[in-house]
C-alpha positions in Angstrom: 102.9 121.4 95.5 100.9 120.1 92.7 103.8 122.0 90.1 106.5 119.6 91.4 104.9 116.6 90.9 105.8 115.8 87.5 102.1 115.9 85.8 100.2 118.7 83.9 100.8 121.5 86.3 104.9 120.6 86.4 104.7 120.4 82.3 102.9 123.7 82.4 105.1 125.9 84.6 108.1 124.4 82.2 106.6 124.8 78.7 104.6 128.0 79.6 107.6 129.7 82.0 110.6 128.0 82.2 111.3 127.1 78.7 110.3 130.5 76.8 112.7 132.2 79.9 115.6 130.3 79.0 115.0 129.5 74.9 117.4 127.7 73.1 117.0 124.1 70.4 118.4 121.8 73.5 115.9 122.5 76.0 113.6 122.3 74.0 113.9 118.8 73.9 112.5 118.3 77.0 113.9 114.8 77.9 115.1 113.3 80.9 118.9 114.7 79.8 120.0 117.0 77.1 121.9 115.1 74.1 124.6 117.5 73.5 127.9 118.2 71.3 131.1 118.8 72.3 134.0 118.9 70.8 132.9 115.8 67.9 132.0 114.1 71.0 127.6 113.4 71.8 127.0 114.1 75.4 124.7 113.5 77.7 123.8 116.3 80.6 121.5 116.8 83.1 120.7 117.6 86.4 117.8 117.0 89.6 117.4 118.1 93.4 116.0 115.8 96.0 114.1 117.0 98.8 112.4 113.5 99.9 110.6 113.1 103.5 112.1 111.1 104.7 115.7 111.2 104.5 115.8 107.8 104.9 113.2 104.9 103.8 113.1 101.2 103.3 115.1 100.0 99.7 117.2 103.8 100.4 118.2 106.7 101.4 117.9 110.6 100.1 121.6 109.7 99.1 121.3 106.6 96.7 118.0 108.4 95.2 120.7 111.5 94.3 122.9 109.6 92.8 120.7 106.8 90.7 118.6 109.2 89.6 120.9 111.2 87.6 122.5 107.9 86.5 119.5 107.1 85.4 118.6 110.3 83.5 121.5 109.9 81.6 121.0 106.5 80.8 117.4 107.2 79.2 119.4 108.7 76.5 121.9 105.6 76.1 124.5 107.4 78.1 126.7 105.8 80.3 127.1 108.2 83.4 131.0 109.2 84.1 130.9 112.7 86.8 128.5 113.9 89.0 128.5 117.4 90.8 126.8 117.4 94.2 125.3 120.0 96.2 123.9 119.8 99.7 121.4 122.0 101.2 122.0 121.7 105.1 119.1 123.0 107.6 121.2 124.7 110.4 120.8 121.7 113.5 120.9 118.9 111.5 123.2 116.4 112.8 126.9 115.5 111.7 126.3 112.0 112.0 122.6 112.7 109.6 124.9 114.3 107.2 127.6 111.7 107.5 125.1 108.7 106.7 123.8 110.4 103.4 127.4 111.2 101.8 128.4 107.2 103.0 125.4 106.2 101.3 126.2 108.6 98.4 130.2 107.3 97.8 128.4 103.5 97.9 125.8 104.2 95.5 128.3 106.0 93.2 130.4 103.0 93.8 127.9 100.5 92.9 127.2 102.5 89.4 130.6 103.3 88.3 130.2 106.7 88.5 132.7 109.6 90.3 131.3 112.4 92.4 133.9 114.8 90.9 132.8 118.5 92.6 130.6 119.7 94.5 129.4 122.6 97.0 128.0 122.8 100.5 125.1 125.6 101.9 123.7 126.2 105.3 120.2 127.9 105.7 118.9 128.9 108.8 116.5 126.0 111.2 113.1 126.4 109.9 114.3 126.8 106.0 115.2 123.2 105.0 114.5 120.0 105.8 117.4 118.7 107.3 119.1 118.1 104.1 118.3 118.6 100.3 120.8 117.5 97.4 121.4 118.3 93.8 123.5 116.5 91.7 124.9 117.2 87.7 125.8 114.3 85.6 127.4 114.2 82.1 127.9 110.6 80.5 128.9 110.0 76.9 126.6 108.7 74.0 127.7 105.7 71.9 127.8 106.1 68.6 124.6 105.1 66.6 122.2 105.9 69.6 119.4 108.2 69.7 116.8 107.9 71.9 114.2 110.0 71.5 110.4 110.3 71.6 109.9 111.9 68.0 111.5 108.5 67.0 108.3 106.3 67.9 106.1 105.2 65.4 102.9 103.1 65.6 103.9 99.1 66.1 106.5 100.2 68.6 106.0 97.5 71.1 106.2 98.7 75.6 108.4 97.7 77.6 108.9 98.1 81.3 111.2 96.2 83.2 109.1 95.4 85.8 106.7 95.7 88.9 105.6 99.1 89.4 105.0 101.5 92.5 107.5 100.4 94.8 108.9 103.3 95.8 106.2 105.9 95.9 104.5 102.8 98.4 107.8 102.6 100.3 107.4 106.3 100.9 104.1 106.3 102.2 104.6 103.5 104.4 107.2 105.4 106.8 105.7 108.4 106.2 102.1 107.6 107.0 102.8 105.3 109.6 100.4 102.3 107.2 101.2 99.0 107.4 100.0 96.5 104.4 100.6 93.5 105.6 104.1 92.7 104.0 107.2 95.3 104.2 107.1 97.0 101.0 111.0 98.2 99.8 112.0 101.2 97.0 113.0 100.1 94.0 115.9 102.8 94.1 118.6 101.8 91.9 121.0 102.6 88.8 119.4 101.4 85.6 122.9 102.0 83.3 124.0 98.5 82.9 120.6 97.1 82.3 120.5 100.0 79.4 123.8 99.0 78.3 122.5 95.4 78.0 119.5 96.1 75.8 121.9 98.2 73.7 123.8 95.6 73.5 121.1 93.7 71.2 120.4 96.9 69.2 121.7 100.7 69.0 117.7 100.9 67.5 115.8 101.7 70.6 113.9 104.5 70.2 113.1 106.0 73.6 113.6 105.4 77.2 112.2 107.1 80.0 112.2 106.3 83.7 109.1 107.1 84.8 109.3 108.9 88.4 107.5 111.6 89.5 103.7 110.8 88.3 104.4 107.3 87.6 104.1 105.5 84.2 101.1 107.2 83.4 102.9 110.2 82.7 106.0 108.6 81.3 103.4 107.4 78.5 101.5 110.9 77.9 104.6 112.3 77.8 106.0 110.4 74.6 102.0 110.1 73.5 102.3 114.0 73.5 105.7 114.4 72.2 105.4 111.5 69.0 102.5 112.4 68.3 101.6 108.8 68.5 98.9 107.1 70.4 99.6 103.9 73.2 97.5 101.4 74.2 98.6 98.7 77.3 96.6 96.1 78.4 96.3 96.9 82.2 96.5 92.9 82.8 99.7 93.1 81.5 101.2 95.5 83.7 103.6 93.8 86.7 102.1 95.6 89.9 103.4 93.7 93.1 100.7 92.3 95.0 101.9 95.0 98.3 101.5 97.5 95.7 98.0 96.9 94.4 96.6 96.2 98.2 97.9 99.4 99.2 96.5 101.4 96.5 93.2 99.6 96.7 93.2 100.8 100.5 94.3 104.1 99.5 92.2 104.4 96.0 95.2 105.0 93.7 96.0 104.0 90.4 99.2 102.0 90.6 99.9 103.4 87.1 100.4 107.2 88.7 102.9 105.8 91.5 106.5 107.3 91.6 109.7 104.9 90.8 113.3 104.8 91.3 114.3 101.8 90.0 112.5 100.9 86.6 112.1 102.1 83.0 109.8 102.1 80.0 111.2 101.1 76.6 109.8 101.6 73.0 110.9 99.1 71.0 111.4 98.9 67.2 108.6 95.2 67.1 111.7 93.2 65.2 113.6 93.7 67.9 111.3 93.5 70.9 111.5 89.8 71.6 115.4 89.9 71.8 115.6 93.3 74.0 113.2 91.7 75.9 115.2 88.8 76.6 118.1 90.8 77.3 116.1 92.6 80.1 115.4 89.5 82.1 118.6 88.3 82.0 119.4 91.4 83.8 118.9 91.5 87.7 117.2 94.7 87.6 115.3 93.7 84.4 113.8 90.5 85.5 110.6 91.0 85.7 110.1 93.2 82.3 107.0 92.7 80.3 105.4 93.7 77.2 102.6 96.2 77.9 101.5 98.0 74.8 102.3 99.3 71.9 102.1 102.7 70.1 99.2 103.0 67.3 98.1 105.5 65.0 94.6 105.6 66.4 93.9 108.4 69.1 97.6 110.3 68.4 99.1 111.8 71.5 96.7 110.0 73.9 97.1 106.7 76.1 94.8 104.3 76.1 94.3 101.5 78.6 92.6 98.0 77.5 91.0 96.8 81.4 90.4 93.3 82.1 86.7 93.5 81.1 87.2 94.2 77.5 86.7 98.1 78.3 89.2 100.7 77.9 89.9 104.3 79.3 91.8 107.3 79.0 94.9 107.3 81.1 95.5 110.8 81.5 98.2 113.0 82.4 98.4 113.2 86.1 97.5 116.8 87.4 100.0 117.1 90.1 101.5 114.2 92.3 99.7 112.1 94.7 102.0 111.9 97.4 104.3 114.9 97.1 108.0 114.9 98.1 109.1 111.5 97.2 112.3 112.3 95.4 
């Protein structure tokens, strides 16, 4: 379980198996999409498969998590999302009217992002092989001219960005599943980031890398570009928006709200000119309200993320081994 959690074992079994399998310059680039050509024109492409328990959770639904997460993919590299392919995955006994919810709630989140659900396919595996239902979806989305979002871009002085409170969803998740109660109800923050991407691009083509940090939380969102700039990060963990739901649970639970999965925010490294300006953009957006500076990247301690704590101190944040709560996506 621990190789589909989006931390060290998930980057090994891609960079040690996956990746020398398949070759080729594109994957390697390892983002949340693959920037491609076509034609003159830069697309971007990418795909994911959802197999979160349960189907159905406060803030969402297995079908708005299939749809705004590949929005979202393709918006970490500036794209705006046009087509997505669906698959479905159907355990034999699962009910019509089961099924029926999850494409409604697919066709509204579509909807709500501006996106088409353009083909598709349908498989049936035997009870006792699934979990009711599982989903894949494709997306391709094209890239404005001028944009290109990458990690090798960063460079020390880059300021962080998120766009606000962390750990929603992974929390949402454990609430139904686990049967926990924290004293407030705690919603995902499932949604589709494009138009709050469009909106910082809006103040700048300059951005230099997005990445919506799911599986494994921010930490690994940060290691990851650490890793792949060859930089080093530093945030100031007082800086960091947790919810107050989300810090009480994970002080019952002893987690790190920086390794909890979400669905509805990203982390920005920003060219410092332009930080105050995209930053201002952000909260002007409704799904960017709550963004704050965190960090910025520095040439000390390249490829490794540093956290400043509220006592002076600092620590490593590493890369998250596995996930802590599997199967929330």
């Amino acid at each position: 379980m621990g190789h589909g959690g989006g931390g060290a074992l998930s980057a090994e079994l891609v960079e040690h198996l996956f990746a020398p399998a398949f070759g080729g310059e594109v994957l390697a680039q390892l983002g949340d999409s693959a920037a491609v050509s076509l034609g003159g024109v830069r697309l971007a492409f990418s795909t994911d498969s959802y197999v979160v328990r349960p189907l159905f959770f406060p803030g969402g639904g297995i079908g708005d998590l299939a749809v705004n997460g590949t929005v979202n993919d393709l918006a970490m590299s500036g794209a705006r999302a046009a087509y997505l392919s669906c698959g479905f995955i159907l355990e034999e006994g699962v009910e019509m009217s089961v099924v029926a919810r999850v494409a409604e709630t697919m066709g509204a989140a579509a909807r709500t992002a501006g996106v088409e659900i353009a083909t598709g396919d349908t498989k049936v595996v035997e009870s006792g092989h699934g979990d009711g239902v599982y989903i894949n979806t494709a997306g391709i989305g094209i890239i404005p001219d001028g944009v290109d979002l990458r990690p090798q871009r960063v460079v020390p002085s880059d300021v962080v960005i998120v766009s606000g409170g962390i750990g929603l969803h992974g929390v949402a998740i454990m609430s139904v599943r686990e049967g926990l109660e924290f004293g407030v109800d705690v919603e995902s923050d499932c949604a589709a980031l494009g138009g709050l991407v469009q909106s910082m691009l809006a103040v700048t083509p300059d951005l230099h890398v997005l990445r919506d940090p799911t599986r494994g939380g921010l930490a690994a969102s940060l290691n990851e570009i650490a890793a792949a700039s060859g930089t080093g990060v530093v945030i100031h963990e007082r800086s960091v928006p947790v919810p107050a739901a989300v810090a009480n649970a994970c002080a019952i639970l002893g987690l790190d709200p920086l390794y909890v999965a979400n669905e509805g925010k990203l982390v920005a490294f920003v060219p410092r000119e332009h930080a105050e300006a995209v930053l201002d953009a952000m909260r002007a957006h409704p799904l960017g309200r709550g963004a704050a500076v965190i960090g910025e990247a520095v040439e000390a301690h390249p490829g490794l993320v540093v956290a400043r704590t509220a006592l002076g101190g600092t620590r490593v944040v590493d890369l998250p081994i596995g996930e802590q709560l599997p199967r929330i996506c």
